[in-house]
C-alpha positions in Angstrom: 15.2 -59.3 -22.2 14.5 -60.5 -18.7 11.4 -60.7 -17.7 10.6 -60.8 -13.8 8.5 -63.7 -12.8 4.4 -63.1 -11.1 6.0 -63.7 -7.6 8.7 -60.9 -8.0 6.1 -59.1 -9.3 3.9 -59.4 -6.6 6.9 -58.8 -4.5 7.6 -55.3 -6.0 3.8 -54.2 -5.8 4.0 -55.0 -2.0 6.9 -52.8 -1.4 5.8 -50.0 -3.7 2.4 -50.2 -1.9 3.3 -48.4 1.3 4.9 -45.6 -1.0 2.2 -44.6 -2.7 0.4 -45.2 0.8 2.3 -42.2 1.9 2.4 -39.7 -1.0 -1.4 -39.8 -1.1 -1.5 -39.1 2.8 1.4 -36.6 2.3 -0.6 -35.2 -0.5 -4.0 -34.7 1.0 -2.7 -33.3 4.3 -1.0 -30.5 2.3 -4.3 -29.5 0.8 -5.8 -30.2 4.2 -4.0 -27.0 6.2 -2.7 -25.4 3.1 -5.2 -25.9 0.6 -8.3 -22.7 -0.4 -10.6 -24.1 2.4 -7.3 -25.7 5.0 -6.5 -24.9 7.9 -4.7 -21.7 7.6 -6.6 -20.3 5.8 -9.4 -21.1 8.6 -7.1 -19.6 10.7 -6.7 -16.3 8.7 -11.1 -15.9 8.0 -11.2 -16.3 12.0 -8.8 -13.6 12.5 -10.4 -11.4 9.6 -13.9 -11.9 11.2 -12.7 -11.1 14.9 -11.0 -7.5 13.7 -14.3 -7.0 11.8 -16.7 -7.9 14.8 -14.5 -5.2 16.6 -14.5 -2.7 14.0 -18.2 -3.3 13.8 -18.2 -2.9 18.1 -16.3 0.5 17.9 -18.2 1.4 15.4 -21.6 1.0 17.2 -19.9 2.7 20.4 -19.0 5.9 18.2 -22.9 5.9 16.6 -24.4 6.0 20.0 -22.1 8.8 21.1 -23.1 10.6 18.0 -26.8 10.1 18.5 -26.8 10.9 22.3 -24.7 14.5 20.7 -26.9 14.8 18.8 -30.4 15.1 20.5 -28.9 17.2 23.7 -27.8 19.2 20.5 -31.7 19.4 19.9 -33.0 19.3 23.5 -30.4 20.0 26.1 -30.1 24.0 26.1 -27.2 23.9 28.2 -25.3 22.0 26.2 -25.9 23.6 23.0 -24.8 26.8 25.0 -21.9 25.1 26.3 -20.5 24.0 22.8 -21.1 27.5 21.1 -18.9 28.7 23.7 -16.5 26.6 23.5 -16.4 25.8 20.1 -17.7 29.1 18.3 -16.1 31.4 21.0 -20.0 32.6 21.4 -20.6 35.4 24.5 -24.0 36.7 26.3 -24.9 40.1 25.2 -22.9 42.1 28.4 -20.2 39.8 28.8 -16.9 41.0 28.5 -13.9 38.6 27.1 -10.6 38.9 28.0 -7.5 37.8 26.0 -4.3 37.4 26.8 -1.3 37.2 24.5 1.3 34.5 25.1 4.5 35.2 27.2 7.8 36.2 25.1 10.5 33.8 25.2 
């Protein structure tokens, strides 16, 4: 059996230093942008959270359009006129409606 002396050693724990130096960098930088709470992952809440924020945005749009329907629905007699015509095919009492059929082919 050979048995290496203190100085080589010491001499082999200098050199394997450096190594380990590295894989413990290498290591914690992986679970720095790949890891639960990395980088990416940042990356991929930040994106989820800006689609929400503008699903959120259209949403709000599409509620106030709604609401303004809504009460000229209530208070706005033209309106309410204007969609049961158009909507309902409604006429005044007198009117007369016309309908055409399509043209052959």
């Amino acid at each position: 059996m050979t048995s290496e002396s203190p100085d080589d050693q010491r001499k082999h724990a200098i050199k394997s230093r450096p190594v380990c130096l590295v894989l413990v960098a290498l290591v914690g930088l992986s679970f720095a942008v790949l890891g639960e709470k990395g980088a990416l992952r940042l990356h991929q809440v930040r994106q989820h959270q800006a689609q929400l924020l503008e699903q959120v945005q259209q949403l709000n749009t599409s509620n106030l359009m709604l609401r303004n329907e809504v009460a000229a629905l209530q208070n706005d007699d033209r309106y309410l006129e204007q969609v049961a015509r158009g909507q309902l095919s409604f006429v005044r009492d007198g009117e007369l409606v016309y309908q055409f059929l399509p043209k052959p082919r």
